[in-house]
Backbone atoms as SQL, in Angstrom:
CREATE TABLE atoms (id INTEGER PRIMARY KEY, chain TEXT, resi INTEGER, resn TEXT, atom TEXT, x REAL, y REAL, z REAL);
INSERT INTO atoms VALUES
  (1, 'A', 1, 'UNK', 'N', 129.189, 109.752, 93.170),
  (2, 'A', 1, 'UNK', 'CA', 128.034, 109.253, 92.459),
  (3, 'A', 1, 'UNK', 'C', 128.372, 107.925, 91.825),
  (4, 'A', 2, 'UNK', 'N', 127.852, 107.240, 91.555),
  (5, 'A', 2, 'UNK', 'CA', 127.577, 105.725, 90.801),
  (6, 'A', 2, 'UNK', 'C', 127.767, 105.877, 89.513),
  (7, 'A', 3, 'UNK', 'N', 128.164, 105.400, 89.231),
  (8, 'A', 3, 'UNK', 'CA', 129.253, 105.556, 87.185),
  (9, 'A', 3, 'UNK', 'C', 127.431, 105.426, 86.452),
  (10, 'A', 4, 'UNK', 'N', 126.775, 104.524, 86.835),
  (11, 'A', 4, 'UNK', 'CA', 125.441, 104.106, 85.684),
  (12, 'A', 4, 'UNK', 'C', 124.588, 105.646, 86.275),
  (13, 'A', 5, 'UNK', 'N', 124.305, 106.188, 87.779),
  (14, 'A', 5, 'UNK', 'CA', 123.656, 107.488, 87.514),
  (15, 'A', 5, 'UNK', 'C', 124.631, 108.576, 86.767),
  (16, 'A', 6, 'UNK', 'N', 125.769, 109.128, 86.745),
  (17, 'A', 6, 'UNK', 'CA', 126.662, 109.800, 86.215),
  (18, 'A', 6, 'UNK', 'C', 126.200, 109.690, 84.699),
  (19, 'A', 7, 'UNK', 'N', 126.369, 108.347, 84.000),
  (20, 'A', 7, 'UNK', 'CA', 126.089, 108.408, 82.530),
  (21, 'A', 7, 'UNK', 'C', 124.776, 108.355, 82.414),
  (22, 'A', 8, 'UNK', 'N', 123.467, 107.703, 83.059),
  (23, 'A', 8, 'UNK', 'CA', 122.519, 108.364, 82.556),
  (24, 'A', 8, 'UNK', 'C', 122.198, 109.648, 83.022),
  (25, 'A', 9, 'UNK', 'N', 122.400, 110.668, 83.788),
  (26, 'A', 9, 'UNK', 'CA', 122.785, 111.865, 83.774),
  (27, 'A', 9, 'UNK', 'C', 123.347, 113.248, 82.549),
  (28, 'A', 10, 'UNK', 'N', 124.434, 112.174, 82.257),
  (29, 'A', 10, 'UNK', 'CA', 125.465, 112.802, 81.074),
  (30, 'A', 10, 'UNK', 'C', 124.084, 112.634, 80.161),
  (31, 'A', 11, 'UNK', 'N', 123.740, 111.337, 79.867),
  (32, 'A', 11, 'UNK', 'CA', 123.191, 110.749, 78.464),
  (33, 'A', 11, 'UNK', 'C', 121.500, 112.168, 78.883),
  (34, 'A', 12, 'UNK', 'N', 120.929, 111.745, 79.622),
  (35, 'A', 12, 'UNK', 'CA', 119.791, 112.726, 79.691),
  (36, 'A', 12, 'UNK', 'C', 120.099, 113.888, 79.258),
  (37, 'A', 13, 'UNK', 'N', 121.274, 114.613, 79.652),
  (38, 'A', 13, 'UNK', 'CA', 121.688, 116.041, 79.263),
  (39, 'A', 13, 'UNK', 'C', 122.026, 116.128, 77.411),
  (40, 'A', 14, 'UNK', 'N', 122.401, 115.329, 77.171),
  (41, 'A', 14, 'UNK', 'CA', 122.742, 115.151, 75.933),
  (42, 'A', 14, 'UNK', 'C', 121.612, 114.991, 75.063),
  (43, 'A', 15, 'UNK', 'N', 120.502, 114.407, 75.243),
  (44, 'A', 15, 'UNK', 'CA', 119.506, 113.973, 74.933),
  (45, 'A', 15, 'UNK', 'C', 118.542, 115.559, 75.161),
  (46, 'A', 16, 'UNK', 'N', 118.263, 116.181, 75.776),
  (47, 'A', 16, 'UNK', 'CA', 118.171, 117.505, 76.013),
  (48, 'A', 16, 'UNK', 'C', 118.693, 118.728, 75.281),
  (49, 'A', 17, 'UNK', 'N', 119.759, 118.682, 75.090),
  (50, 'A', 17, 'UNK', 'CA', 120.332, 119.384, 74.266),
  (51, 'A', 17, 'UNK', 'C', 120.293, 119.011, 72.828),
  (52, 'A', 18, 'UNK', 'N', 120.077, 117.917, 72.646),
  (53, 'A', 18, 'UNK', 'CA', 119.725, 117.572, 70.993),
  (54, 'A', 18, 'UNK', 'C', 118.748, 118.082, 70.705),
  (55, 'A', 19, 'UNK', 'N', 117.718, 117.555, 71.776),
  (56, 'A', 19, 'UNK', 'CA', 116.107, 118.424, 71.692),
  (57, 'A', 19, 'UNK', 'C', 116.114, 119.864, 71.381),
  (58, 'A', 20, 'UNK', 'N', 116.384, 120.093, 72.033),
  (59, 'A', 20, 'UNK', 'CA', 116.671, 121.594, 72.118),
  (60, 'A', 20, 'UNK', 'C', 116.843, 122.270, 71.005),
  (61, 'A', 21, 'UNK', 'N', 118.424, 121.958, 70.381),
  (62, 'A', 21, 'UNK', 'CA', 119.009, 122.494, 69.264),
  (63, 'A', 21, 'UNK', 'C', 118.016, 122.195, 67.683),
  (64, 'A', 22, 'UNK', 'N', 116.857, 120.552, 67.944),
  (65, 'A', 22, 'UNK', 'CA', 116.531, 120.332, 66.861),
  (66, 'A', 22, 'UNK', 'C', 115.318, 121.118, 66.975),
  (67, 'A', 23, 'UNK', 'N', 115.093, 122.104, 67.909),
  (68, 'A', 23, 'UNK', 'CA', 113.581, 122.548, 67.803),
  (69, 'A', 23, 'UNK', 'C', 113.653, 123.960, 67.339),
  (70, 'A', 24, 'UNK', 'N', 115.202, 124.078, 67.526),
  (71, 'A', 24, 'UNK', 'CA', 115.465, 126.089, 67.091),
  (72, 'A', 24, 'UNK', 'C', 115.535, 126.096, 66.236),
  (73, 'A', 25, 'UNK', 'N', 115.247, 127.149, 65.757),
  (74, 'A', 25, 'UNK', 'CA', 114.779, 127.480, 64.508),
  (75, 'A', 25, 'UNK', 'C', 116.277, 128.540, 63.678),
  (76, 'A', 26, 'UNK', 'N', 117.043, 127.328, 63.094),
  (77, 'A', 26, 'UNK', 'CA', 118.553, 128.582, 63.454),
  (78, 'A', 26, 'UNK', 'C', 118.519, 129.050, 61.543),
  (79, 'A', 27, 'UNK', 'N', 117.569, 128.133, 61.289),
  (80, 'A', 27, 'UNK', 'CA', 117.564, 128.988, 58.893),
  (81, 'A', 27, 'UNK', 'C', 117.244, 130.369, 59.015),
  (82, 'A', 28, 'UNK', 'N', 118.278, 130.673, 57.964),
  (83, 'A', 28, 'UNK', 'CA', 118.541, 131.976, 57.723),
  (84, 'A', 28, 'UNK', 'C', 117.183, 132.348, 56.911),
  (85, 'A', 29, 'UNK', 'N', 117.028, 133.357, 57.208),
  (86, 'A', 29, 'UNK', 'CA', 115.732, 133.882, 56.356),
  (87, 'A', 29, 'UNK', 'C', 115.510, 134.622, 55.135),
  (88, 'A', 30, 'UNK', 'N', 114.766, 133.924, 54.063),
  (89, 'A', 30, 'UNK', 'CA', 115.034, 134.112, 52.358),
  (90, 'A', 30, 'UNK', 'C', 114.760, 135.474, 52.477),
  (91, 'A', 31, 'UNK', 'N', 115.653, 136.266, 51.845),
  (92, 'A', 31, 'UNK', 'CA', 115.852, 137.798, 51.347),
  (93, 'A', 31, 'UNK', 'C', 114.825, 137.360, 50.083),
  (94, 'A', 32, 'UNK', 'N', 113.511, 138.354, 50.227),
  (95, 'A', 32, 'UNK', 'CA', 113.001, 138.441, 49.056),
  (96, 'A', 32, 'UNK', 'C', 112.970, 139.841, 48.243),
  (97, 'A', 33, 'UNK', 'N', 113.249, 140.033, 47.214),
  (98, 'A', 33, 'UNK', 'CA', 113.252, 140.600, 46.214),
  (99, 'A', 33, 'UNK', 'C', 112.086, 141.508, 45.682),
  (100, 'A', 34, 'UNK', 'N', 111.600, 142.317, 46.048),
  (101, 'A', 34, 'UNK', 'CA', 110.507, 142.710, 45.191),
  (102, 'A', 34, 'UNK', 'C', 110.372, 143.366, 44.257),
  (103, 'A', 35, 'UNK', 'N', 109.488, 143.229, 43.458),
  (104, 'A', 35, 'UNK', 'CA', 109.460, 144.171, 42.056),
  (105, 'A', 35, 'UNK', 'C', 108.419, 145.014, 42.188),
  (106, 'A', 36, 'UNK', 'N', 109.035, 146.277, 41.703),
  (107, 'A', 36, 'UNK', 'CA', 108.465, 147.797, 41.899),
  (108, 'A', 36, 'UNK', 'C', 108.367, 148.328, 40.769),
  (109, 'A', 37, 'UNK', 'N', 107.428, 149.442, 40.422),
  (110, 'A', 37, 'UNK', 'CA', 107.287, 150.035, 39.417),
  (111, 'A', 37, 'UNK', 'C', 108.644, 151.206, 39.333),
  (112, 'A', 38, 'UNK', 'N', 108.497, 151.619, 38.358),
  (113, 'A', 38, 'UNK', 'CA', 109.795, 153.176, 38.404),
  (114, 'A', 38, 'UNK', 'C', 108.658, 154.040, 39.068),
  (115, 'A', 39, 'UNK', 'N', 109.587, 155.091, 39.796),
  (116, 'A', 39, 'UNK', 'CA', 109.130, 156.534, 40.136),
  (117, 'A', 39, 'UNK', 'C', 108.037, 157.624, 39.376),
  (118, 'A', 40, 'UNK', 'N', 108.535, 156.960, 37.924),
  (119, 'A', 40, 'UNK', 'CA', 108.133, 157.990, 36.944),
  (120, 'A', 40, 'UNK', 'C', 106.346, 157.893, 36.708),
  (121, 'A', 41, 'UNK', 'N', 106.404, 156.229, 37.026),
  (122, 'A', 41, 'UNK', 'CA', 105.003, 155.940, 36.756),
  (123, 'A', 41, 'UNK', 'C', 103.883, 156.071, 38.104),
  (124, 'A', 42, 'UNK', 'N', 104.569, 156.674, 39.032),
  (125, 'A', 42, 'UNK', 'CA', 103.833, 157.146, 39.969),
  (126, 'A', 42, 'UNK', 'C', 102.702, 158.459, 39.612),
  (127, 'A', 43, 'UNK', 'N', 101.959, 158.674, 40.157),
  (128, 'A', 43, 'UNK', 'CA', 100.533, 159.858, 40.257),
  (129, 'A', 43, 'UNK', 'C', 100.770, 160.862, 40.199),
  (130, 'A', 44, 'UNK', 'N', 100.835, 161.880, 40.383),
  (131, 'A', 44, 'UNK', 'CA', 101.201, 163.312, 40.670),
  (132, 'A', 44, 'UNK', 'C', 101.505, 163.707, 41.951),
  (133, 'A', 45, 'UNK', 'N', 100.180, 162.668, 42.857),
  (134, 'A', 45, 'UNK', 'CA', 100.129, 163.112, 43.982),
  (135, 'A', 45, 'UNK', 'C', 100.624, 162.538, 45.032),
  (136, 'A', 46, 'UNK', 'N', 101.379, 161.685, 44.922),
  (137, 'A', 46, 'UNK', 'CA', 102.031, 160.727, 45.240),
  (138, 'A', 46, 'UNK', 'C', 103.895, 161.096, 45.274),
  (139, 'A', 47, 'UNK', 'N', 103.938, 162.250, 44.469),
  (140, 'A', 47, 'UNK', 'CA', 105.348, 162.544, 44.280),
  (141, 'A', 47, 'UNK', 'C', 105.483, 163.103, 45.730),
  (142, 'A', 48, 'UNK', 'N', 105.420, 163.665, 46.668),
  (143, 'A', 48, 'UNK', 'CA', 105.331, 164.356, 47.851),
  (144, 'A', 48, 'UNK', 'C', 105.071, 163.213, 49.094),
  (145, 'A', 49, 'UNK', 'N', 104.503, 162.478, 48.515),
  (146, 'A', 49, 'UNK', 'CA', 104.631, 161.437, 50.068),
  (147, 'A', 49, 'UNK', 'C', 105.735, 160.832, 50.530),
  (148, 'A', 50, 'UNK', 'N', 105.416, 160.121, 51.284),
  (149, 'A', 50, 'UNK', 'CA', 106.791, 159.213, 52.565),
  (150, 'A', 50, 'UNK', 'C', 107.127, 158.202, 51.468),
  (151, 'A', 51, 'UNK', 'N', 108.709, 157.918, 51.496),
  (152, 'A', 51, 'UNK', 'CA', 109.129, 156.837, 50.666),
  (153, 'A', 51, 'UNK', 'C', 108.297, 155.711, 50.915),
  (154, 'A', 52, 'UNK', 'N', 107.770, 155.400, 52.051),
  (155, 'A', 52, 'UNK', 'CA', 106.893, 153.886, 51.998),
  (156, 'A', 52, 'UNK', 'C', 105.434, 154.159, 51.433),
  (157, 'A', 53, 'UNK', 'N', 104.706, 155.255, 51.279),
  (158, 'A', 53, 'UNK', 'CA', 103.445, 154.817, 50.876),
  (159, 'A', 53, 'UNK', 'C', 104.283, 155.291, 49.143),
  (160, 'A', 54, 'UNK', 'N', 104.721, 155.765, 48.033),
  (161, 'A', 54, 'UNK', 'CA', 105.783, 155.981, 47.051),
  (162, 'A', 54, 'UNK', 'C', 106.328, 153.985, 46.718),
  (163, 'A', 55, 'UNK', 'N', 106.969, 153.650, 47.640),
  (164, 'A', 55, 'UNK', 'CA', 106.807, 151.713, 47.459),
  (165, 'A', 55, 'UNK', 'C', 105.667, 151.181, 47.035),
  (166, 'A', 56, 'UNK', 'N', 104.953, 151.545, 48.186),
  (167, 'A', 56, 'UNK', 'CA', 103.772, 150.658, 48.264),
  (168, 'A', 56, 'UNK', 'C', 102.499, 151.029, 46.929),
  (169, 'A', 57, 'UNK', 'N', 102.290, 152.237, 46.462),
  (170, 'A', 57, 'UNK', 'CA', 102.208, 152.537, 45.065),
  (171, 'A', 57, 'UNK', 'C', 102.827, 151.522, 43.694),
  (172, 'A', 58, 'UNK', 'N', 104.014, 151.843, 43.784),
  (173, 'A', 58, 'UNK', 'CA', 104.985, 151.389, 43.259),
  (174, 'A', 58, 'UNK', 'C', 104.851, 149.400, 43.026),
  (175, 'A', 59, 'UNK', 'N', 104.661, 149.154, 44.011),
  (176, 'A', 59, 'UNK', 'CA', 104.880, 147.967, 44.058),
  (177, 'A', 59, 'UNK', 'C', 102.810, 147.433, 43.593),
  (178, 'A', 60, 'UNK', 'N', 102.270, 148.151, 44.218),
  (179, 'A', 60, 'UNK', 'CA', 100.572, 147.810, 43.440),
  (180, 'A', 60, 'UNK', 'C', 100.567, 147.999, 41.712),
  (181, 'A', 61, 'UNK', 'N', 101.934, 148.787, 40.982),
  (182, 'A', 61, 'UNK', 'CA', 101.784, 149.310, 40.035),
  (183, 'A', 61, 'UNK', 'C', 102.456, 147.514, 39.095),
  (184, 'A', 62, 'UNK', 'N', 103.439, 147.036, 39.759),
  (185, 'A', 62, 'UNK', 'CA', 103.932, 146.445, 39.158),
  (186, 'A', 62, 'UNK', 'C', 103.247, 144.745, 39.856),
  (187, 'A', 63, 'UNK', 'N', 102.598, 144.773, 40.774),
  (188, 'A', 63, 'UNK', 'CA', 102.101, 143.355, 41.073),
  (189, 'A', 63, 'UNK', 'C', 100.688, 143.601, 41.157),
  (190, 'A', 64, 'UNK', 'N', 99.648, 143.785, 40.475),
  (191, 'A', 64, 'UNK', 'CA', 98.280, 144.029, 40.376),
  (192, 'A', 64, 'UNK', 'C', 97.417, 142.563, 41.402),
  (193, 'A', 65, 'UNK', 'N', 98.374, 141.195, 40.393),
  (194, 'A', 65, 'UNK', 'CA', 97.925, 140.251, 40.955),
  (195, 'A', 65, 'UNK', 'C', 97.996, 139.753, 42.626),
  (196, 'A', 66, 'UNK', 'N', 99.070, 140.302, 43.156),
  (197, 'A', 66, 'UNK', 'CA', 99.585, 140.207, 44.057),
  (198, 'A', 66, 'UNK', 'C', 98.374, 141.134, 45.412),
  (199, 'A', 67, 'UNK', 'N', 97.873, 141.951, 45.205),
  (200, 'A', 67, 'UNK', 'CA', 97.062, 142.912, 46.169),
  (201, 'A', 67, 'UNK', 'C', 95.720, 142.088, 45.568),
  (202, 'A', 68, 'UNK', 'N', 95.430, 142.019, 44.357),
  (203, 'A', 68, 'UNK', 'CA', 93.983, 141.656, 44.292),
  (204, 'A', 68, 'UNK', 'C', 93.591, 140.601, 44.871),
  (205, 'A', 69, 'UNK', 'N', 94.629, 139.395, 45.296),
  (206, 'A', 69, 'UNK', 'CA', 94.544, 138.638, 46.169),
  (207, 'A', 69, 'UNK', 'C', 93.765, 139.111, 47.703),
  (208, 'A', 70, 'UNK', 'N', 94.444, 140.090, 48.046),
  (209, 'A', 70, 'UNK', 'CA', 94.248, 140.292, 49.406),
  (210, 'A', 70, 'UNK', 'C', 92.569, 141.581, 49.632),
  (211, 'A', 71, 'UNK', 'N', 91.539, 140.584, 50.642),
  (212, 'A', 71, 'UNK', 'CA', 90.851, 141.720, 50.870),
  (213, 'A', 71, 'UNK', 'C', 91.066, 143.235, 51.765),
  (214, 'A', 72, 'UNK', 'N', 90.407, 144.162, 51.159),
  (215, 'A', 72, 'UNK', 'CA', 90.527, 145.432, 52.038),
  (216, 'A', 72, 'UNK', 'C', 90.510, 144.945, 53.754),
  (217, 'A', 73, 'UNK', 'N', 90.919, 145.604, 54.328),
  (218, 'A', 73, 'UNK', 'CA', 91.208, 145.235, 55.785),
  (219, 'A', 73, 'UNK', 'C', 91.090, 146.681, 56.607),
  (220, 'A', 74, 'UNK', 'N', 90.624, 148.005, 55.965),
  (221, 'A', 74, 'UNK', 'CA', 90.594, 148.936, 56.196),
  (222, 'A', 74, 'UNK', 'C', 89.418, 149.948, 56.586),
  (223, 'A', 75, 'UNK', 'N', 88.372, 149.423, 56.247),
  (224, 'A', 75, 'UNK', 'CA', 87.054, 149.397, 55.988),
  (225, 'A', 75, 'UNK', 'C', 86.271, 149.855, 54.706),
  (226, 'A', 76, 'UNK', 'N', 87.112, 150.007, 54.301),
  (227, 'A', 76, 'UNK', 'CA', 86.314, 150.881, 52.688),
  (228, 'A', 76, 'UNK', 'C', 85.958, 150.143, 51.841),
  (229, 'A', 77, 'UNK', 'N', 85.599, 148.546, 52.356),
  (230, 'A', 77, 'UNK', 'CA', 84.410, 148.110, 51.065),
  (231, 'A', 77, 'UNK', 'C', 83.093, 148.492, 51.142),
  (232, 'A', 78, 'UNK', 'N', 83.272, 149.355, 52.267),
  (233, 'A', 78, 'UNK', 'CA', 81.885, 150.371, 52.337),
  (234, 'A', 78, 'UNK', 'C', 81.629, 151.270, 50.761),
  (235, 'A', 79, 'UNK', 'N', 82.876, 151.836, 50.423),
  (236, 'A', 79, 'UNK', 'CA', 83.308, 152.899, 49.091),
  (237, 'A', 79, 'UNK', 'C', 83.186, 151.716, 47.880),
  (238, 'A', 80, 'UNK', 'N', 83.033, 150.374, 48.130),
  (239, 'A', 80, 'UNK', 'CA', 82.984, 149.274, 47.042),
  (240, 'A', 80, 'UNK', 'C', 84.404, 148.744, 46.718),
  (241, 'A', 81, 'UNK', 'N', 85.701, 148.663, 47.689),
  (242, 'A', 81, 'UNK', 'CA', 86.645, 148.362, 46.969),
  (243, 'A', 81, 'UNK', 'C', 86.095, 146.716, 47.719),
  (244, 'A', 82, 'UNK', 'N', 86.677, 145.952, 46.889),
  (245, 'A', 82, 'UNK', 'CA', 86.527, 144.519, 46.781),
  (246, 'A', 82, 'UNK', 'C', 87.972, 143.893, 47.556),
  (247, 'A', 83, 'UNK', 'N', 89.139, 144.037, 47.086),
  (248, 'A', 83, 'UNK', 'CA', 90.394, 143.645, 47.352),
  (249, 'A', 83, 'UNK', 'C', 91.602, 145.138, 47.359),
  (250, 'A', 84, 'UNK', 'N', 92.376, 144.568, 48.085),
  (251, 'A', 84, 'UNK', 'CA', 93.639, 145.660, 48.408),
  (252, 'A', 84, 'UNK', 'C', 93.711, 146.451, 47.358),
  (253, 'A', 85, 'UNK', 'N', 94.443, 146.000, 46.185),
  (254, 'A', 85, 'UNK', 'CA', 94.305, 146.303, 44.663),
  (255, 'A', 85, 'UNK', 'C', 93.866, 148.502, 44.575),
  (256, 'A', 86, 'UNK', 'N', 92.278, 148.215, 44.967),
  (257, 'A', 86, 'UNK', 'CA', 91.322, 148.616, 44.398),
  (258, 'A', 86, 'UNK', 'C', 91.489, 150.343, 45.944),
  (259, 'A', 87, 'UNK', 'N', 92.655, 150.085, 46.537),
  (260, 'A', 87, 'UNK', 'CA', 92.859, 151.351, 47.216),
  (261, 'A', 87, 'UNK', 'C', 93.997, 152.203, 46.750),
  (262, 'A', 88, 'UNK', 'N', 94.555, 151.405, 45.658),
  (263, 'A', 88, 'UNK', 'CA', 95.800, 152.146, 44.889),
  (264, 'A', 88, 'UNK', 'C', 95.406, 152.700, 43.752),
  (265, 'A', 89, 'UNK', 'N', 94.848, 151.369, 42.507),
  (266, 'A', 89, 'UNK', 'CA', 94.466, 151.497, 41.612),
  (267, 'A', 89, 'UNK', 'C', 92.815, 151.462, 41.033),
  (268, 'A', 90, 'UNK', 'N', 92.692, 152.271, 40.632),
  (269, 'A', 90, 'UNK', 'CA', 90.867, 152.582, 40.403),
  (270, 'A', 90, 'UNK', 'C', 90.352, 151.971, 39.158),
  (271, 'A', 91, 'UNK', 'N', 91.349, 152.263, 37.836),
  (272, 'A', 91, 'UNK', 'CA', 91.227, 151.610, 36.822),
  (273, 'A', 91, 'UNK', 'C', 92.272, 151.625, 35.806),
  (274, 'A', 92, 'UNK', 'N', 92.650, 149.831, 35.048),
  (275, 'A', 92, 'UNK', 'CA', 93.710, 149.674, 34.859),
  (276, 'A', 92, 'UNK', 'C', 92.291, 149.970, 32.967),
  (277, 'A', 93, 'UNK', 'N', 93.065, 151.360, 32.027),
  (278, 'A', 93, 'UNK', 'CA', 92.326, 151.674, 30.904),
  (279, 'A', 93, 'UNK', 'C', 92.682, 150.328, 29.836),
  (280, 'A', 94, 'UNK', 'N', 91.654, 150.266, 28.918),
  (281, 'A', 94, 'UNK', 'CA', 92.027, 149.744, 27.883),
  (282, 'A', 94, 'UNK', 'C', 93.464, 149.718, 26.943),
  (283, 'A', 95, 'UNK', 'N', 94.188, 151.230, 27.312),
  (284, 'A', 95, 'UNK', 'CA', 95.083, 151.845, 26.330),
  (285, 'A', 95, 'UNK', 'C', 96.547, 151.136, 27.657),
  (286, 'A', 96, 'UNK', 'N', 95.949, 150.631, 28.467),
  (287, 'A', 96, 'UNK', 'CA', 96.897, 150.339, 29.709),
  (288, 'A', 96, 'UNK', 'C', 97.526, 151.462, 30.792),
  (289, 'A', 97, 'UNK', 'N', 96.756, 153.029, 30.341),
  (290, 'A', 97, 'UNK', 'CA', 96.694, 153.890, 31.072),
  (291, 'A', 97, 'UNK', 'C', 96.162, 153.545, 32.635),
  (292, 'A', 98, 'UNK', 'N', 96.755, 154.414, 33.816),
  (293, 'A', 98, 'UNK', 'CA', 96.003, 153.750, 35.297),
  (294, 'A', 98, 'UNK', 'C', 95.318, 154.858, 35.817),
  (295, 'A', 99, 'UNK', 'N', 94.420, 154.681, 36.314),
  (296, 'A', 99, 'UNK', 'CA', 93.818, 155.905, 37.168),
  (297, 'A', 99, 'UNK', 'C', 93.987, 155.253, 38.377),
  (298, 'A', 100, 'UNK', 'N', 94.521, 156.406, 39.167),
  (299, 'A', 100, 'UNK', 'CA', 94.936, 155.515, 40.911),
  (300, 'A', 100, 'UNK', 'C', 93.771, 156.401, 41.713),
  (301, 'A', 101, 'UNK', 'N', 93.661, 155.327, 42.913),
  (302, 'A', 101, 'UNK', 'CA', 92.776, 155.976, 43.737),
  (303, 'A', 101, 'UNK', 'C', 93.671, 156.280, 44.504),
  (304, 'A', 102, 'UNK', 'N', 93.382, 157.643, 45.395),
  (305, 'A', 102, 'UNK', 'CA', 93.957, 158.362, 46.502),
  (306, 'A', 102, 'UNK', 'C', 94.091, 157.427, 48.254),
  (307, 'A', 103, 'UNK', 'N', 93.260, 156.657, 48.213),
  (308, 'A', 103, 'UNK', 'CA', 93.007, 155.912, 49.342),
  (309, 'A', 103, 'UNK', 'C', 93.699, 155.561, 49.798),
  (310, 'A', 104, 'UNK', 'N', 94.500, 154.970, 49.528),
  (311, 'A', 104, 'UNK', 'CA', 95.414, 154.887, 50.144),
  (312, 'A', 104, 'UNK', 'C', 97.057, 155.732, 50.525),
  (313, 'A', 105, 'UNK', 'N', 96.711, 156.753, 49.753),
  (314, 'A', 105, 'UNK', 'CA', 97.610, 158.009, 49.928),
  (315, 'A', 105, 'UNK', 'C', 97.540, 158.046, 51.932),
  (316, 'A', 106, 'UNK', 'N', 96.656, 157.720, 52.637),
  (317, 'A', 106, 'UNK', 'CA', 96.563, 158.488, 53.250),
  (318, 'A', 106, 'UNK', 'C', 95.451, 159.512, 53.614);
């Protein structure tokens, strides 16, 4: 081969592989942290379920703001829930007592 096709050869491959490497996606992915309520402040009825719907309780108990963000996606704004929120928790009392809704039990 001809030394000038050889190096633009080399150089194309090189040029390729830069591409390449700058398009992968090689960042490590942020471990996030979440904050959960304790066990204790779980429902009654709720003590008997699967550790993930027991989280997911848990975690509506301690981020209210966090679900009320998000709308129902389930169909039950038929039942009037407005946002996610409102399939865990039914009402947050004056005294800061919670009444949870079952709905999402399952």
């Amino acid at each position: 081969m001809k030394p000038r096709l050889t190096l633009f050869l080399t150089l194309l491959l090189l040029a390729a592989v830069v591409i390449v490497e700058a398009c992968t996606d090689t960042a490590v992915p942020a471990q996030v942290e979440l904050t959960l309520a304790p066990e204790s402040e779980l429902p009654d009825f709720v003590s008997q379920a699967e550790p993930e719907v027991k989280e997911a309780y848990r975690f509506a108990i301690a981020n209210p703001e966090v679900l009320s963000a998000f709308p129902c996606y389930c169909g039950c704004s038929v039942i009037g829930h407005k946002n996610n929120l409102e399939c865990y928790i039914k009402e947050v009392r004056a005294d800061g007592s919670i009444e949870f809704e079952n709905h999402a039990f399952g």
